[in-house]
C-alpha positions, 0 to 999 in steps of 0.5 A: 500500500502506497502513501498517498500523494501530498498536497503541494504544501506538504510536498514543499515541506516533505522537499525541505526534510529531504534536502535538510536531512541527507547529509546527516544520512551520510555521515558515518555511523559514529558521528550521526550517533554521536551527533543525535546523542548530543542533540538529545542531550541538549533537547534533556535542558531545551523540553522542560515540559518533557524533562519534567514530565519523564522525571515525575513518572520516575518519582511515581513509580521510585515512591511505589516501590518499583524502582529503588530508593536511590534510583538516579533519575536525573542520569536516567532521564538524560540517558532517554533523551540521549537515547532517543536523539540517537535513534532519531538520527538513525530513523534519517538513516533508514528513511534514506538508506534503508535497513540494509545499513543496520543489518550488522548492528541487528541481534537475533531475537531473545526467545525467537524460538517463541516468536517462530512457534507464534507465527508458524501456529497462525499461519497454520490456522490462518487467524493471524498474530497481534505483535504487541510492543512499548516505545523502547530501544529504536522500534521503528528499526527492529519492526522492520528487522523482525519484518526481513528475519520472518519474511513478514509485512506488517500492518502497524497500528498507532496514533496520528500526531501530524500531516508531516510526521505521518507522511514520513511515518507511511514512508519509512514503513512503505518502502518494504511493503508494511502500512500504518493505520490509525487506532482511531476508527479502523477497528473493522479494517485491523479485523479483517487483517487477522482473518487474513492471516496478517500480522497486526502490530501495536504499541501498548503502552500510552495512556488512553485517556477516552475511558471507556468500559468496553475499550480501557481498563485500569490495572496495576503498571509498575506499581501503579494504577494505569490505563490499559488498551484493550481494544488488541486483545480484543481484535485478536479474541474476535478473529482468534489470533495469538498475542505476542510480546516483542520488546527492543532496546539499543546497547552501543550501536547495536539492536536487540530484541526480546520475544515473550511466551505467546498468549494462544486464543482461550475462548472457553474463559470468560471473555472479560476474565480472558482480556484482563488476565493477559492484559496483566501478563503483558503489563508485569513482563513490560514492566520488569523489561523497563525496570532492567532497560529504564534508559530505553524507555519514552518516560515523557509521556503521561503514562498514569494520566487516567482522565482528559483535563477538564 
């Protein structure tokens, strides 16, 4: 599925990433993370909303007994941001270069023994497989990874945050054959993925702040109430799909993956029952993964925010 064309003023401003952004994709691979690292150091000063806010949600979860008393946030938080700036230079990379620049630096996949037993099993009963993963290590890299090792096109499931970012977004995945599609409004569409056999892959874990009895439910996440989206599981109930957990996380300049137990279709359990026990499940396995990985993880998000400000 190709992106659809732009309009001319989105086409000037995709023209004016394009020109901006090659160079950075020539540089070599020590300089451009270099580079991104320092401009994710300086972003840590320059966002004091998002700073603050990823330092606020490692007090909550230090004051819950999740994380240690003398955890160090403040060094913890620079190292996201570092993180972070760091895969947004290697995403410059991707966009002009593609994966085959980062095959070396790829890991295989802890637990790939779990990951191939869930898709050989729905390609077998052509129900399909809901990957379900977090905002941890660089994602977009390791999605199409994942993708070239199991020989997989991806439908990935997120949110729209703008007419530019989105169309890069669609670019990136288009160019080896995945889509994107937004959590708003294409229930039917992601359905009829599952049915035909596809691979559906979903982040879980933002806050869903339009609660809702039959889409959300609290539960605990780090030792602390949170949102949980239930709208995957219950895709994969409907069409009979297992549910996969797949994690990333960067060390050096290397990627690596881990792959968690599947969770197979339990249509005799209740389904409410059935949501909530796998929705726990994925909750303590992210949450443990975060606790060995905390610089990995995008802490400036309201991830306990569990209402729309009034």
């Amino acid at each position: 599925m190709q992106p659809a064309r732009p309009g001319p003023g989105l086409a000037l401003k995709l023209a004016l990433v394009n020109i901006l952004t090659r160079p950075l994709a020539w540089l070599p691979p020590a300089w451009g993370r270099a580079l991104g690292s320092a401009g994710g150091r300086l972003a840590f000063h320059l966002l004091a909303r998002r700073r603050r806010v990823a330092l606020a949600n490692m007090e909550l979860v230090r004051a819950a007994g999740f994380l240690p008393p003398d955890f160090p946030a403040r060094a913890t938080a620079r190292a996201v941001f570092a993180n972070h700036g760091c895969g947004a230079w290697e995403l410059v990379r991707l966009y002009h270069k593609g994966l085959a620049h980062f095959l070396a630096d790829c890991h295989r996949i802890e637990g790939e023994d779990y990951f191939a037993q869930a898709l050989a099993e729905s390609r077998r009963s052509g129900r399909g497989l809901v990957i379900i993963t977090g905002h941890l290590g660089n994602w977009e890299i390791m999605f199409q990874y994942l993708a070239d090792l199991f020989d997989l096109k991806l439908t990935i499931v997120g949110r729209r945050t703008g007419r530019l970012i989105d169309t890069l977004t669609d670019r990136l995945r288009a160019m080896n054959g995945h889509r994107f599609l937004t959590k708003d409004g294409s229930a039917r569409e992601m359905l009829t993925v599952l049915k035909s056999g596809g691979v559906l892959s979903t982040f879980i874990d933002q806050a869903i702040l339009k609660n809702s009895p039959n889409s959300t439910a609290l539960l605990p996440f780090m030792g602390r109430e949170a949102t949980f989206n239930l709208g995957p599981l219950r895709l994969a109930r409907k069409a009979g799909a297992i549910i996969i957990l797949v994690l990333f996380r960067r060390e050096g300049r290397g990627h690596f993956g881990r792959a968690f137990p599947p969770l197979p279709p339990t249509p005799d359990r209740p389904e409410e029952e059935d949501h909530l026990a796998k929705a726990g499940q994925i909750n303590a396995w992210l949450g443990e993964f975060i606790r060995r990985y905390p610089d990995q993880w995008l802490w400036g998000h309201h991830r306990w925010k569990t209402r729309d400000a009034p």
